[in-house]
C-alpha positions in Angstrom: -7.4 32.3 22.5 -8.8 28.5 22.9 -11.7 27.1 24.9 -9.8 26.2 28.0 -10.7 25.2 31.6 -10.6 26.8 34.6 -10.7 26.4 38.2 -13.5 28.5 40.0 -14.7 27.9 43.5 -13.5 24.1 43.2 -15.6 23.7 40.2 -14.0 22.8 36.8 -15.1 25.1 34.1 -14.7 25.2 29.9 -14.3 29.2 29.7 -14.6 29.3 26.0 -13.1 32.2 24.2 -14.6 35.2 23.0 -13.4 34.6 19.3 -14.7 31.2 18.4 -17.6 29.8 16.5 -21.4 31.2 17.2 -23.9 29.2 18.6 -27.0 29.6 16.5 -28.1 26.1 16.8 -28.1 23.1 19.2 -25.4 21.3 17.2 -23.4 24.3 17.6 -22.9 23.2 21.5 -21.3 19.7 20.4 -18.0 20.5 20.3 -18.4 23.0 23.2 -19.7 19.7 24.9 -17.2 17.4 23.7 -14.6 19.6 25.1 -16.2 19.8 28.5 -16.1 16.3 28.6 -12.4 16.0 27.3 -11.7 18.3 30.3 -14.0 17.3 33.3 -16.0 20.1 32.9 -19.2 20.4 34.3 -19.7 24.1 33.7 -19.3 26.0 30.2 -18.9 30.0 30.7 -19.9 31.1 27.2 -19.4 34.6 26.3 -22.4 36.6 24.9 -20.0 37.6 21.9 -20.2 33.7 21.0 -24.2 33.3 20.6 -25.9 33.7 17.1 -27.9 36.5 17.2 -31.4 35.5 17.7 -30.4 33.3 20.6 -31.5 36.6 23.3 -34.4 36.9 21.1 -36.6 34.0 22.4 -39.0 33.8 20.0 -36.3 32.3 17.8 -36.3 28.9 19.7 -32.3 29.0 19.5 -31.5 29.7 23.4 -34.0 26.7 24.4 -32.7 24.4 22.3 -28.6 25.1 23.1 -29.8 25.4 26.9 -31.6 21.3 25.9 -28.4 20.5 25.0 -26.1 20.8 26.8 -28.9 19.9 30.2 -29.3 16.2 27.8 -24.8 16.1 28.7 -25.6 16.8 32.7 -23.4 20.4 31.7 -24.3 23.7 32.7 -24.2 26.5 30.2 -23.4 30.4 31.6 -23.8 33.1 29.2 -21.3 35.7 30.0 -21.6 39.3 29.7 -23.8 41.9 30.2 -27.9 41.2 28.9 -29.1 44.6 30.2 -29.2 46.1 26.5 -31.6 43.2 25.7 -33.6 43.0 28.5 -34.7 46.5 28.9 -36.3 45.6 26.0 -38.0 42.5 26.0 -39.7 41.8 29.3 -40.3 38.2 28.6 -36.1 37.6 28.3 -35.8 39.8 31.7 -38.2 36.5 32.6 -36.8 33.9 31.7 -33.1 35.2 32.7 -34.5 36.1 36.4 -35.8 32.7 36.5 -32.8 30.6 34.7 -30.8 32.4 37.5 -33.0 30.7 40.2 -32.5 27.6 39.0 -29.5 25.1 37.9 -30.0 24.3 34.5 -28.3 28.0 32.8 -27.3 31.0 34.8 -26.4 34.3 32.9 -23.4 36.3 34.7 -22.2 39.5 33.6 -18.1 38.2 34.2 -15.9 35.4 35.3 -15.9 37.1 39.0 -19.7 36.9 39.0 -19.5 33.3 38.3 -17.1 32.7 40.7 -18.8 34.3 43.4 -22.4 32.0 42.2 -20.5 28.8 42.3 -18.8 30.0 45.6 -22.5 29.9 46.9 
């Protein structure tokens, strides 16, 4: 499956696919951003499958520096898929992921649906 767009709640989206490269470092996010361009995305739904794994591990600088990313393109990452193994324990990434989802920059979303219903909002 590719990185496609979507329609959600009137808002073009880049779903990317759950197979394609890991993100592990902020020039990982260039072609994801390039694409979103390409498309008139303004959203990029990124599954959890596709980050590196230190990204949920914050110490590791990685999420901060995808997140800078793709806010220096005016695009909105969403990490898709279900955190709660990570967060029960770490209580700093519970944190920072109750707090992205206050704000506009990233939002983490357990599914499609859930996104949908945020950008419904």
């Amino acid at each position: 499956m590719a990185d496609l767009p979507q329609e959600l709640e009137g808002t073009r989206v880049l779903v990317c696919a759950d197979d394609g490269p890991l993100l592990a470092g902020d020039q990982d996010a260039v072609p994801l951003i390039g694409l979103a361009w390409e498309y008139g995305a303004r959203v990029v739904a990124i599954p959890l499958g596709r980050l590196a794994p230190g990204f949920l591990t914050l110490a590791t600088g990685q999420a901060g520096a995808i997140i800078q990313k793709f806010a220096n393109y005016q695009l909105r990452p969403v990490i898709v898929g279900d955190v709660s193994a990570w967060t029960a324990g770490s209580g700093a990434l519970r944190a920072f992921i109750d707090e992205a989802n206050r704000g506009r920059v990233v939002w983490f979303v357990d599914d499609l649906a859930a996104l949908g219903r945020r950008l419904a909002a």
